[in-house]
DSSP file (Angstrom, degrees, kcal/mol; ACC not computed):
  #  RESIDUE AA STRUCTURE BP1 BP2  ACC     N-H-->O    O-->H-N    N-H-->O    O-->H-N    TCO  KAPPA ALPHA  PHI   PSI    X-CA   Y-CA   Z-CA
    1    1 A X              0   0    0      0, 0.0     9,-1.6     0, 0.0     2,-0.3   0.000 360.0 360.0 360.0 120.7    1.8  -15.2  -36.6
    2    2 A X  E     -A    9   0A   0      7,-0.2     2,-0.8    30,-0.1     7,-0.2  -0.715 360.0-153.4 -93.4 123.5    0.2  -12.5  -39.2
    3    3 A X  E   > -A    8   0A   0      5,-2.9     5,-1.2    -2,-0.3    26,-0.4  -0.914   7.6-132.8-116.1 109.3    3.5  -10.5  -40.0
    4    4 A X  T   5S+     0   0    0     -2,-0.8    24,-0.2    24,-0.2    26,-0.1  -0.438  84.7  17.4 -42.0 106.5    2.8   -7.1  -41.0
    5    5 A X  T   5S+     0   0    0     22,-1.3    -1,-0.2    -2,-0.4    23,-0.0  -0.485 109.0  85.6 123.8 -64.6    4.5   -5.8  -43.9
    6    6 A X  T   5S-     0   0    0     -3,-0.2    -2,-0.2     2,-0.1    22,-0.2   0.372  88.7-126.7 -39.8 -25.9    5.3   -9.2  -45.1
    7    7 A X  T   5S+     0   0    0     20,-3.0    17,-1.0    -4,-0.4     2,-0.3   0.890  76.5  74.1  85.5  16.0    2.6  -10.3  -46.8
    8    8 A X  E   < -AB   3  23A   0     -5,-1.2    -5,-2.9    19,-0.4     2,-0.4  -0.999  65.6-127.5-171.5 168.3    2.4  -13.7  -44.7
    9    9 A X  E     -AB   2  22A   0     13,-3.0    13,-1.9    -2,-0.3    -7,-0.2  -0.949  34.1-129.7-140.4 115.7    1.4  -15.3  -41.7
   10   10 A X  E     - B   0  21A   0     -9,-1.6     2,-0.5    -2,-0.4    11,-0.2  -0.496   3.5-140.9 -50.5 119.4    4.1  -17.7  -39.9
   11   11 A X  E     - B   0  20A   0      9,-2.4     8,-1.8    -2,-0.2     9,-1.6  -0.902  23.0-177.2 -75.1  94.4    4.0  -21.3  -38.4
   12   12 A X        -     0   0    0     -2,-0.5     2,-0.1     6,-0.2     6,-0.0  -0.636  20.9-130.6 -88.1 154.4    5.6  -21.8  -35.4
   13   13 A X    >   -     0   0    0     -2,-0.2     3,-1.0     1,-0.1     5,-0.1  -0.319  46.1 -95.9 -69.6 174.9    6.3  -25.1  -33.2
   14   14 A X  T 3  S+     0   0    0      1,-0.2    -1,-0.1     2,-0.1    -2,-0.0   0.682 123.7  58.8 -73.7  -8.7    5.5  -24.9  -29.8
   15   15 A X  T 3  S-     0   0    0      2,-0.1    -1,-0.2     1,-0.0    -2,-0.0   0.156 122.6 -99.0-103.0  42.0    9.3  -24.1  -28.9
   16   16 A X  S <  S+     0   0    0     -3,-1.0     2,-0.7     1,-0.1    -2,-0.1   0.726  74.1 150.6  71.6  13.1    9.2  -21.1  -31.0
   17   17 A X        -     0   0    0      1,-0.0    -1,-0.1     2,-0.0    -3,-0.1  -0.495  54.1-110.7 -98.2  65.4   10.9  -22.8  -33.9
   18   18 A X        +     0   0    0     -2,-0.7    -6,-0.2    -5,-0.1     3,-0.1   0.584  43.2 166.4  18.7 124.5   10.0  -21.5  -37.6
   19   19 A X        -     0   0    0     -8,-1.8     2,-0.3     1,-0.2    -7,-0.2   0.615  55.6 -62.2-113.4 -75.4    7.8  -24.4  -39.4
   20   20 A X  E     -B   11   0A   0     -9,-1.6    -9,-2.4     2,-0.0     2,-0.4  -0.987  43.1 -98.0-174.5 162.2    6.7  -22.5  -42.0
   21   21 A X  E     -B   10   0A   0     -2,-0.3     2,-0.6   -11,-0.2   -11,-0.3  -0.865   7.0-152.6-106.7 141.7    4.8  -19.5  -44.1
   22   22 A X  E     -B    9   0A   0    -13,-1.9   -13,-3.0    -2,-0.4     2,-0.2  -0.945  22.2-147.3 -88.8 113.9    1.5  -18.7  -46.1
   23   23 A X  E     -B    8   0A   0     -2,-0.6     2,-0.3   -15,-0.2   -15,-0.2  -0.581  15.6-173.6 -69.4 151.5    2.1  -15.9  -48.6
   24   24 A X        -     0   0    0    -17,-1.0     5,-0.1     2,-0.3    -2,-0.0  -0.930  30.6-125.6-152.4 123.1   -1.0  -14.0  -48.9
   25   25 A X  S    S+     0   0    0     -2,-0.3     2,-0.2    32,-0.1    33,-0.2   0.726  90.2 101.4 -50.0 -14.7   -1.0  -10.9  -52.1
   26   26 A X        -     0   0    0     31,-0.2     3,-0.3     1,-0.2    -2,-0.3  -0.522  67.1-160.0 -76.8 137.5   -2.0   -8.7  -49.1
   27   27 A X  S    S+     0   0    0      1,-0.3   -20,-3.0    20,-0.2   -22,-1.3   0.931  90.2  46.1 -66.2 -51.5    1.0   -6.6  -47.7
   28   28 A X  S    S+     0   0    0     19,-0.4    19,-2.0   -24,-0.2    -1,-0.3  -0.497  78.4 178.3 -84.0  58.5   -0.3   -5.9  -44.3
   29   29 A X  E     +C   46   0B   0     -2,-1.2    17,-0.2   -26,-0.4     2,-0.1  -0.110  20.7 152.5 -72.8 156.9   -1.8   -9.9  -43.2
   30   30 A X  E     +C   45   0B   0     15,-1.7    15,-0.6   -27,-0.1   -27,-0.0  -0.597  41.0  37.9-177.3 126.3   -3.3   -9.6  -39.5
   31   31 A X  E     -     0   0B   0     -2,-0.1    12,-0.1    13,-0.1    15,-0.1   0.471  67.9-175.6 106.6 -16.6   -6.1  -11.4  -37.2
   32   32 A X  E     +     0   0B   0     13,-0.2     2,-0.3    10,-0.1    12,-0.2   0.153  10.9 165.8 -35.9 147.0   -5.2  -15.1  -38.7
   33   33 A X  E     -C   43   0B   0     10,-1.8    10,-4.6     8,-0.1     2,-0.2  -0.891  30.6-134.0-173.7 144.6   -7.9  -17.5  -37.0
   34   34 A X  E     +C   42   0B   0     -2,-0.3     8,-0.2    37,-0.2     2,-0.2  -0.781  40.8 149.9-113.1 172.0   -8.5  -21.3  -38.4
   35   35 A X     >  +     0   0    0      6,-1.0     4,-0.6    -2,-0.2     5,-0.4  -0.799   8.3 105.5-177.2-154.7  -12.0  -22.1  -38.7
   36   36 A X  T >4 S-     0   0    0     -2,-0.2     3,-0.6     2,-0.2    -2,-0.0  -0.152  91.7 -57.1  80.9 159.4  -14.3  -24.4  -41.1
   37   37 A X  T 34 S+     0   0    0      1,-0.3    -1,-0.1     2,-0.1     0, 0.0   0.975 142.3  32.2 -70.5 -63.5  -15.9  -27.7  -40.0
   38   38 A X  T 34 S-     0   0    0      1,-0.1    -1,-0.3     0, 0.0    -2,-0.2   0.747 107.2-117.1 -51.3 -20.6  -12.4  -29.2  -39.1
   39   39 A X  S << S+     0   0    0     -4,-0.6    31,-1.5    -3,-0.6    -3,-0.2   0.763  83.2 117.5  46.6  47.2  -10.9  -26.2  -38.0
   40   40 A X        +     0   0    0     -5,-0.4    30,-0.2    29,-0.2    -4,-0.1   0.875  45.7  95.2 -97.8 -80.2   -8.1  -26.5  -41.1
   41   41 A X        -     0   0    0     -7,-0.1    -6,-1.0    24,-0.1     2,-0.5   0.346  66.2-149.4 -13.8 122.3   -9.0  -23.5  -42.9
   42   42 A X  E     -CD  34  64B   0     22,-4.1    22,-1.6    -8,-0.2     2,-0.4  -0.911  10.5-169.6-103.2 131.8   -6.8  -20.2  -42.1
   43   43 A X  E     +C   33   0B   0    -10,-4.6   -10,-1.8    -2,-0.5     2,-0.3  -0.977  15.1 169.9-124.9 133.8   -9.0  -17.0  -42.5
   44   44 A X  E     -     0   0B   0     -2,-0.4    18,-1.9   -12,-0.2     2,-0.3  -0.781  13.8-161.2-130.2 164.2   -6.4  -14.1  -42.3
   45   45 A X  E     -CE  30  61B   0    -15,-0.6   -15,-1.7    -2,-0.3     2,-0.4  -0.860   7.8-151.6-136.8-177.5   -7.5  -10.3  -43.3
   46   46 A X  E     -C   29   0B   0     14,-1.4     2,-0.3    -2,-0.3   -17,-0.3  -0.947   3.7-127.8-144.6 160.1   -5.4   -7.4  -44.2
   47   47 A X        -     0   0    0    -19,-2.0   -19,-0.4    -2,-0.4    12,-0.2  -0.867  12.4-146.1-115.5 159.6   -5.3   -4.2  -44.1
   48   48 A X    >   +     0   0    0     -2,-0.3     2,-1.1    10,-0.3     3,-0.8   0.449  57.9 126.7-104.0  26.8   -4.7   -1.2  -46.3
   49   49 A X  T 3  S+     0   0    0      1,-0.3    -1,-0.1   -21,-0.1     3,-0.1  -0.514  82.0  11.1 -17.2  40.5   -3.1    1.0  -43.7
   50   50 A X  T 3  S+     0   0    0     -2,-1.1     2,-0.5     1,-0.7    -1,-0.3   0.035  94.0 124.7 122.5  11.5    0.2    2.2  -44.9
   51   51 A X    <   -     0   0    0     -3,-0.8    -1,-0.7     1,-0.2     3,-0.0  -0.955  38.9-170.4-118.1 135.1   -0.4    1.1  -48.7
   52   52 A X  S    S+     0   0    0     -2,-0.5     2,-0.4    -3,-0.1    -1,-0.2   0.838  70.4  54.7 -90.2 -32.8    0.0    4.3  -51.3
   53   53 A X  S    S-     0   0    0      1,-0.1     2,-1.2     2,-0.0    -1,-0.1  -0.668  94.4-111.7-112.6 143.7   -1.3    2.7  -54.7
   54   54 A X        +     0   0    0     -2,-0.4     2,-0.5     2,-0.1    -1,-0.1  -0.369  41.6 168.0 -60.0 101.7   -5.0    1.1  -54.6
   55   55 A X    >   -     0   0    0     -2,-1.2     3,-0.7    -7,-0.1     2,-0.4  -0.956  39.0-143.9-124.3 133.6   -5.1   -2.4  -55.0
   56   56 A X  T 3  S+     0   0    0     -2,-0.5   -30,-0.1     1,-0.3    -2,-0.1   0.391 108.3  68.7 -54.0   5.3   -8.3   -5.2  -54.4
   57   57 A X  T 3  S+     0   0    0     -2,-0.4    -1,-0.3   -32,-0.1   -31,-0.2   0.972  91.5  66.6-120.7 -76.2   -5.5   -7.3  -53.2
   58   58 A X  S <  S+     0   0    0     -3,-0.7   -10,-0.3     1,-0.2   -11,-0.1  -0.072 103.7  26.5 -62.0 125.0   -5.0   -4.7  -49.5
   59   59 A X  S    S+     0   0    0      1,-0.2     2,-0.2   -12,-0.2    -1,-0.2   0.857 101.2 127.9  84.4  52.2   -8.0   -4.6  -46.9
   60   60 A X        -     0   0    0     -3,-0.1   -14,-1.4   -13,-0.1     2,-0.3  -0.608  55.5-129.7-112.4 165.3   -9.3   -8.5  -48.0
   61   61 A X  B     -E   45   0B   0    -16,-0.3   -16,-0.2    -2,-0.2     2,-0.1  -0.990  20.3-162.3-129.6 140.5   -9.9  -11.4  -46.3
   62   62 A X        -     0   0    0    -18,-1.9     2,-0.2    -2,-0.3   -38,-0.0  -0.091   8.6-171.5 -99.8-167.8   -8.4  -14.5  -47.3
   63   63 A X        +     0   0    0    -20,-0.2     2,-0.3    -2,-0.1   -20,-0.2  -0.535  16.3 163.6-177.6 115.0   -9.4  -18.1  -46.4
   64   64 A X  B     -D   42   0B   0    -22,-1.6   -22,-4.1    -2,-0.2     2,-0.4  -0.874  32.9-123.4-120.3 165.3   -7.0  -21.1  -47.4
   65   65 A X        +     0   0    0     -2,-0.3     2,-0.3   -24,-0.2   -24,-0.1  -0.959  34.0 172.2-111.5 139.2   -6.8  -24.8  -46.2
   66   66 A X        -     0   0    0     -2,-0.4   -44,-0.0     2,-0.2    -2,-0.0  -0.917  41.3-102.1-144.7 162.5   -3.9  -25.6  -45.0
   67   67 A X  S    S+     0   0    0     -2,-0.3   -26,-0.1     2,-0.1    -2,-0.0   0.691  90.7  96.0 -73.9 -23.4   -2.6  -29.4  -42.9
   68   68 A X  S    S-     0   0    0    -28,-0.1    -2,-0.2     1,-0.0     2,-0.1   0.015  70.1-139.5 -39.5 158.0   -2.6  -27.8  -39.6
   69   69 A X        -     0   0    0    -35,-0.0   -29,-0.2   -29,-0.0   -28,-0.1  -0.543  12.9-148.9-131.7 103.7   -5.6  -27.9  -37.0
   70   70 A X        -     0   0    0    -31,-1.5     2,-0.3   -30,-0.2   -35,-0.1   0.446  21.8-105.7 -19.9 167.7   -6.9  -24.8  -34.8
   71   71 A X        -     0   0    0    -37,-0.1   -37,-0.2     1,-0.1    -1,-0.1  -0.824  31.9-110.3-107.6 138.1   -8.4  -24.8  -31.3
   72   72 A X        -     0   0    0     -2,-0.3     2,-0.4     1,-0.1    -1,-0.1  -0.331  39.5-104.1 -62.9 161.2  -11.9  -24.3  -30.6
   73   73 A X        -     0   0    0     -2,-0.1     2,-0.2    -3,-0.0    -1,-0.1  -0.700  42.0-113.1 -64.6 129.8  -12.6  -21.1  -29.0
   74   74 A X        -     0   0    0     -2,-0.4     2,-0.4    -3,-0.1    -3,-0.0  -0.755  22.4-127.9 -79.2 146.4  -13.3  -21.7  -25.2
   75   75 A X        -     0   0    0     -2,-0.2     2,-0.6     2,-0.0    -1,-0.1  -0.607  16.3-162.6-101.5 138.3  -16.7  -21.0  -24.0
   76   76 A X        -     0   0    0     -2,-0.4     2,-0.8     2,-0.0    -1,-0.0  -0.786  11.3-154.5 -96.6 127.5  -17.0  -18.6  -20.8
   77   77 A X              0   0    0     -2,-0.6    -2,-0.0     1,-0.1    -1,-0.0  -0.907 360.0 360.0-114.8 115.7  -20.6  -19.1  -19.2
   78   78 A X              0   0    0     -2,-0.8    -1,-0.1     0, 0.0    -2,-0.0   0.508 360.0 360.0 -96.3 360.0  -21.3  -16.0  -17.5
């Protein structure tokens, strides 16, 4: 969960129960998606939306590895 404002993106269990966080230097985190040959890797972006002083840090996109593993995407054949 990319919390906005916060600077991080939240790990929940599946009964909603706080696991843990990734601090990110970006204020605004949003869009978190794992990805990479395992699907370990968290790619989060940010925004600078709401930020007054310029920093490289606001509208980035991050990538870290972290112990976790994502879900493939499912494919829709249309």
């Amino acid at each position: 969960n990319a919390q906005w404002g916060a600077g991080r993106v939240a790990v929940y269990d599946p009964q909603g129960q706080f696991i843990e966080a990734f601090a990110f230097p970006a204020q605004n985190t949003s869009c978190p998606a794992f990805g990479g040959a395992d699907l370990s890797t968290l790619y989060v972006t940010s925004a600078r939306q709401g930020i007054d002083a310029p920093d490289d840090a606001q509208g980035a996109t991050y990538a870290i590895k972290t112990s976790y593993t994502g879900q493939r995407e499912h494919r829709v054949i249309l």
